[in-house]
N, CA, C and O atoms as CSV, one atom per row, in Angstrom:
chain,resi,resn,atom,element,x,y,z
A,1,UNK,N,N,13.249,-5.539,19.674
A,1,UNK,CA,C,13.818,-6.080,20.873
A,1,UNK,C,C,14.455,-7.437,20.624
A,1,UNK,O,O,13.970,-8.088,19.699
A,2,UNK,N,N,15.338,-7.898,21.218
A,2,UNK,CA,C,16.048,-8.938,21.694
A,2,UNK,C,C,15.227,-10.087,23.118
A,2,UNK,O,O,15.096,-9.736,24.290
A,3,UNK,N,N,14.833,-11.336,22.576
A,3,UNK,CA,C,14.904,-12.391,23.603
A,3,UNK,C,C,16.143,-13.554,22.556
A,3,UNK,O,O,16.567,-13.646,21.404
A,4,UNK,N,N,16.294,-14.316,24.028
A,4,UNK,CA,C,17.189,-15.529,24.143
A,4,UNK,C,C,17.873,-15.292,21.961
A,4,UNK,O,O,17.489,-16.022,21.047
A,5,UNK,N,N,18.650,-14.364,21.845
A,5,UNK,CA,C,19.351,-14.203,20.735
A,5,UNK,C,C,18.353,-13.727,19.621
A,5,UNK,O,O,19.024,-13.173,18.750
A,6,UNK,N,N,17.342,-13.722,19.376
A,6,UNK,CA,C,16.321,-13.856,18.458
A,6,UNK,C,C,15.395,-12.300,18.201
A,6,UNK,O,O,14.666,-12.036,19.157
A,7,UNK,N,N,15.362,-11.493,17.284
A,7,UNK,CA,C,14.699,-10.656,17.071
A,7,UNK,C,C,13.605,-10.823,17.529
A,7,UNK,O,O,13.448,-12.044,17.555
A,8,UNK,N,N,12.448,-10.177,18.040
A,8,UNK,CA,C,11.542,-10.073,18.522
A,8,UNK,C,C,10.867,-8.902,17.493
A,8,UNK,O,O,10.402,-9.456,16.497
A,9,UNK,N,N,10.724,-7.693,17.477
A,9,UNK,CA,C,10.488,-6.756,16.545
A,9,UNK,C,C,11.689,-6.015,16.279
A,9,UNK,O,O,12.834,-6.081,16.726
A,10,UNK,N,N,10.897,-5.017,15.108
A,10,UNK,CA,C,11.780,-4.620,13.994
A,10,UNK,C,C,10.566,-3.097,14.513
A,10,UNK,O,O,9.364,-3.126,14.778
A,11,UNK,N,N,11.804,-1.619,14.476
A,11,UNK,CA,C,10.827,-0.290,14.319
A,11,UNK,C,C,10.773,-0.132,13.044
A,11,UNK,O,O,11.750,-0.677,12.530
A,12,UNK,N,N,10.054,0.386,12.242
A,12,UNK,CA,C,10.192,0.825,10.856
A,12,UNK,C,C,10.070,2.324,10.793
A,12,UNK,O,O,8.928,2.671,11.097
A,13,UNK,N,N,11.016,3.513,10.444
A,13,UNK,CA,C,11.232,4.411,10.114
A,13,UNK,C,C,11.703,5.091,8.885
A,13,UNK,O,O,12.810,4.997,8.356
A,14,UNK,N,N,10.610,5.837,8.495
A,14,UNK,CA,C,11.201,5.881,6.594
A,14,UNK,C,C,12.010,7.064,6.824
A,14,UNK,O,O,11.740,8.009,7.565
A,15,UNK,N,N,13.381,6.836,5.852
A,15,UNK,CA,C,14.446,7.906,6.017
A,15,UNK,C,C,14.107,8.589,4.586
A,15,UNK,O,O,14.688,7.859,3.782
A,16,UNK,N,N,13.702,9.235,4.134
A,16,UNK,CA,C,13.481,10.148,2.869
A,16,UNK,C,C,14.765,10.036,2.469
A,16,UNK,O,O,15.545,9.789,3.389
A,17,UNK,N,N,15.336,10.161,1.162
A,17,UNK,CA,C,16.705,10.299,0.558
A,17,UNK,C,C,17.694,9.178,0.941
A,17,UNK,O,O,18.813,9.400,0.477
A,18,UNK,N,N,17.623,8.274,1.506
A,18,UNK,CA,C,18.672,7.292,2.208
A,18,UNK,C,C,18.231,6.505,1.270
A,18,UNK,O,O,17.079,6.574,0.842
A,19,UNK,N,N,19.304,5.491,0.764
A,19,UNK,CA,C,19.071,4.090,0.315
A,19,UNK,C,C,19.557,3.027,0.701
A,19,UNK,O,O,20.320,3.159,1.658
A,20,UNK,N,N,19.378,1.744,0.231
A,20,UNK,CA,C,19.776,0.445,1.540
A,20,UNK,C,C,21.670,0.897,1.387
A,20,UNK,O,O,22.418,1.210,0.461
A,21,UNK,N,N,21.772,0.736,2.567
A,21,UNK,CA,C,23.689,0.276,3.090
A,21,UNK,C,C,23.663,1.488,3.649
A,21,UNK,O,O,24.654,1.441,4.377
A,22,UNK,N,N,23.141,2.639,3.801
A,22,UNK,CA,C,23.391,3.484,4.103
A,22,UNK,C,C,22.989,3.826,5.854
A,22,UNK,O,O,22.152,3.149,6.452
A,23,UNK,N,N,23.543,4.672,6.330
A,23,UNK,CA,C,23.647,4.927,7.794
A,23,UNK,C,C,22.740,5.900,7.997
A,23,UNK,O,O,23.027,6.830,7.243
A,24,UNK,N,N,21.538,6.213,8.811
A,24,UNK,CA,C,20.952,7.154,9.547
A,24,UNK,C,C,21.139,7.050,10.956
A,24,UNK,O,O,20.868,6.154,11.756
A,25,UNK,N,N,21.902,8.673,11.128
A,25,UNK,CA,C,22.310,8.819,12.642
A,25,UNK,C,C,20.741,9.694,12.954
A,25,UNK,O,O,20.064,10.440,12.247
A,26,UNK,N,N,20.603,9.244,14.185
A,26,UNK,CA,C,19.941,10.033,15.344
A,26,UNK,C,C,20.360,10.959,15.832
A,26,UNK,O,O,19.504,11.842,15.879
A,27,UNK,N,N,21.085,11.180,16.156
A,27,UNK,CA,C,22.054,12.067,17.056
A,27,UNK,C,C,22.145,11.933,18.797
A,27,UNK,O,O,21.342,11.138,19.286
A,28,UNK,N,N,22.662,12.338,19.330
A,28,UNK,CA,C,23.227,11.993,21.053
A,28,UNK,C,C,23.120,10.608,21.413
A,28,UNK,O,O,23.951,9.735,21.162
A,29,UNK,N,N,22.037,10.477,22.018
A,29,UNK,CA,C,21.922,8.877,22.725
A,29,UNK,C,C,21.353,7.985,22.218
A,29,UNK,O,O,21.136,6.890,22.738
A,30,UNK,N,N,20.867,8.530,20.552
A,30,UNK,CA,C,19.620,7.646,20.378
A,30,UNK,C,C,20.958,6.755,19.091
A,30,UNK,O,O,20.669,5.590,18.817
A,31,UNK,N,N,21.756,7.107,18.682
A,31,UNK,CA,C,22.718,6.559,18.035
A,31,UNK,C,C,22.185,6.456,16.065
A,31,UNK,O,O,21.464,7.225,15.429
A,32,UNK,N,N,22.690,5.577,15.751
A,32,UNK,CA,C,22.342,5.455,14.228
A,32,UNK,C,C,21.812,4.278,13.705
A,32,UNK,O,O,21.906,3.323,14.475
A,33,UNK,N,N,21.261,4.043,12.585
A,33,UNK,CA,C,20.764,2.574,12.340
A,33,UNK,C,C,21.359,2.397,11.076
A,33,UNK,O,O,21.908,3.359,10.538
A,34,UNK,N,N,21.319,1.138,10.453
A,34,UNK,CA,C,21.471,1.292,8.783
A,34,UNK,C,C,20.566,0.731,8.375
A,34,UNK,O,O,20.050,-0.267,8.877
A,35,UNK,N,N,20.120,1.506,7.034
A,35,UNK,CA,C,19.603,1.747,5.982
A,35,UNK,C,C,18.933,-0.082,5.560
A,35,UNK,O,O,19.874,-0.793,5.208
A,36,UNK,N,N,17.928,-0.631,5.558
A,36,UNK,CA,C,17.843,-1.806,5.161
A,36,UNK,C,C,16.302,-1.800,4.410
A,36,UNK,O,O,15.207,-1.383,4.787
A,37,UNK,N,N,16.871,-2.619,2.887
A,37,UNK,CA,C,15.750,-2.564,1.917
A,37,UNK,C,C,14.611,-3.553,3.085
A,37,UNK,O,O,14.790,-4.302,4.045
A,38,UNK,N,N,13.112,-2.879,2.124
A,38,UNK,CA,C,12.016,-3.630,2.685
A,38,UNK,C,C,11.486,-4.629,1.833
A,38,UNK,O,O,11.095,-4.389,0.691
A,39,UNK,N,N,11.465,-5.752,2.372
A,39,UNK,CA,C,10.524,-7.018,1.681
A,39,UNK,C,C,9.433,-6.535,1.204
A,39,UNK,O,O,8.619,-6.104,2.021
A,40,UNK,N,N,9.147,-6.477,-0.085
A,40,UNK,CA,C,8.001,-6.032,-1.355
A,40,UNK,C,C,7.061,-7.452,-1.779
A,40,UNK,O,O,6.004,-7.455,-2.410
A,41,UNK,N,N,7.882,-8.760,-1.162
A,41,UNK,CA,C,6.671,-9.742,-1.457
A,41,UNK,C,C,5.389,-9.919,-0.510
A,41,UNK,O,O,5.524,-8.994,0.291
A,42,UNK,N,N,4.207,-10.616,-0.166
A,42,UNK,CA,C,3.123,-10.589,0.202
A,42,UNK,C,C,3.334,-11.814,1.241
A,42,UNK,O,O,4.099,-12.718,0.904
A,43,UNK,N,N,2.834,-11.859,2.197
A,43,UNK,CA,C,2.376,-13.249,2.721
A,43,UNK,C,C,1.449,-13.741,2.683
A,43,UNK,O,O,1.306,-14.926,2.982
A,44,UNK,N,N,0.274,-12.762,2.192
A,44,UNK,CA,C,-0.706,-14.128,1.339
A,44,UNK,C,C,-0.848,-15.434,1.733
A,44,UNK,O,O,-1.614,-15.892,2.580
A,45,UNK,N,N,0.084,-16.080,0.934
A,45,UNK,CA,C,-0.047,-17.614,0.534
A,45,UNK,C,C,0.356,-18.214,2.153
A,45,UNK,O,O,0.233,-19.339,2.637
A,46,UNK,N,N,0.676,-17.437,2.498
A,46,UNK,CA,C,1.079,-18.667,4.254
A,46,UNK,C,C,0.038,-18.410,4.967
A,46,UNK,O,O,-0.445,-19.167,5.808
A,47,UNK,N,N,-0.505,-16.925,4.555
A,47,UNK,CA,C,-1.958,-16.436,5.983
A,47,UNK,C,C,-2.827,-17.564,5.008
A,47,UNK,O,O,-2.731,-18.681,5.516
A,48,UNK,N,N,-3.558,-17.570,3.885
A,48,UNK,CA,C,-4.457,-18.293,3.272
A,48,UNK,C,C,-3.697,-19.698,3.883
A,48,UNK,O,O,-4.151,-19.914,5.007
A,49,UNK,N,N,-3.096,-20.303,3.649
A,49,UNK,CA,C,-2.950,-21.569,4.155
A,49,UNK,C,C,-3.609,-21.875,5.488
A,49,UNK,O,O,-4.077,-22.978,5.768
A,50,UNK,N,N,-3.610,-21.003,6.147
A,50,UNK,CA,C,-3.748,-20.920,7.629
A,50,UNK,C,C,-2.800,-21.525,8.456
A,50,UNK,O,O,-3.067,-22.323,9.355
A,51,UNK,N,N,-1.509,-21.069,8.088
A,51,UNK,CA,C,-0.670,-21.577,8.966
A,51,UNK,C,C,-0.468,-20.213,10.384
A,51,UNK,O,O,-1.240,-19.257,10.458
A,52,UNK,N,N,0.399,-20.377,11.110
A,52,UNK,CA,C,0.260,-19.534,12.808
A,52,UNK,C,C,0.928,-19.202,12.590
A,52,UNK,O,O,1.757,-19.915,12.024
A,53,UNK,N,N,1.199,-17.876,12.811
A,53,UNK,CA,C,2.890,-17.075,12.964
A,53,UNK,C,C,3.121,-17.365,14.329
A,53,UNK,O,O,2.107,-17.292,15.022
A,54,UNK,N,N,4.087,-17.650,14.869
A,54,UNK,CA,C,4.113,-17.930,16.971
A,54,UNK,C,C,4.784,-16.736,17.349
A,54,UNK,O,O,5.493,-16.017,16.645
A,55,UNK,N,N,4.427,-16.592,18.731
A,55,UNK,CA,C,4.771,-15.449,19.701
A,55,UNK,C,C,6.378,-15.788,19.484
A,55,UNK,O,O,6.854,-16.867,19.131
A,56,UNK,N,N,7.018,-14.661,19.772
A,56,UNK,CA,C,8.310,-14.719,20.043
A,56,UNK,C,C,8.805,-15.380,20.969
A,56,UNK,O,O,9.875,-15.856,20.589
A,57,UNK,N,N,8.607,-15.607,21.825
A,57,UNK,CA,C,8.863,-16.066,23.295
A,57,UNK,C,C,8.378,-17.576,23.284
A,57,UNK,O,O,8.442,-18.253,24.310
């Protein structure tokens, strides 16, 4: 979702056979998305710090 310009969440849907740049359509109303590699590093080191992730809003 969308507030005041700013991502809010992200759906994650694995497309079997697709790789990043690439387009997966839905079909009718639900439309298409593209293809975007997933971050493979850890956050670890910021949760151990104990720093806050903040609400979106």
């Amino acid at each position: 979702g969308m507030v005041n310009q700013k991502t809010t969440a992200v759906r994650v849907i694995p497309a079997v056979g697709k790789k990043a740049g690439e387009t997966l359509q839905f079909g009718g109303l639900l439309g298409y998305a593209p293809i975007m590699k997933v971050n493979e590093y850890s956050c670890d080191a910021f949760i151990n710090r104990g720093g806050r992730i903040p609400a979106p809003i």
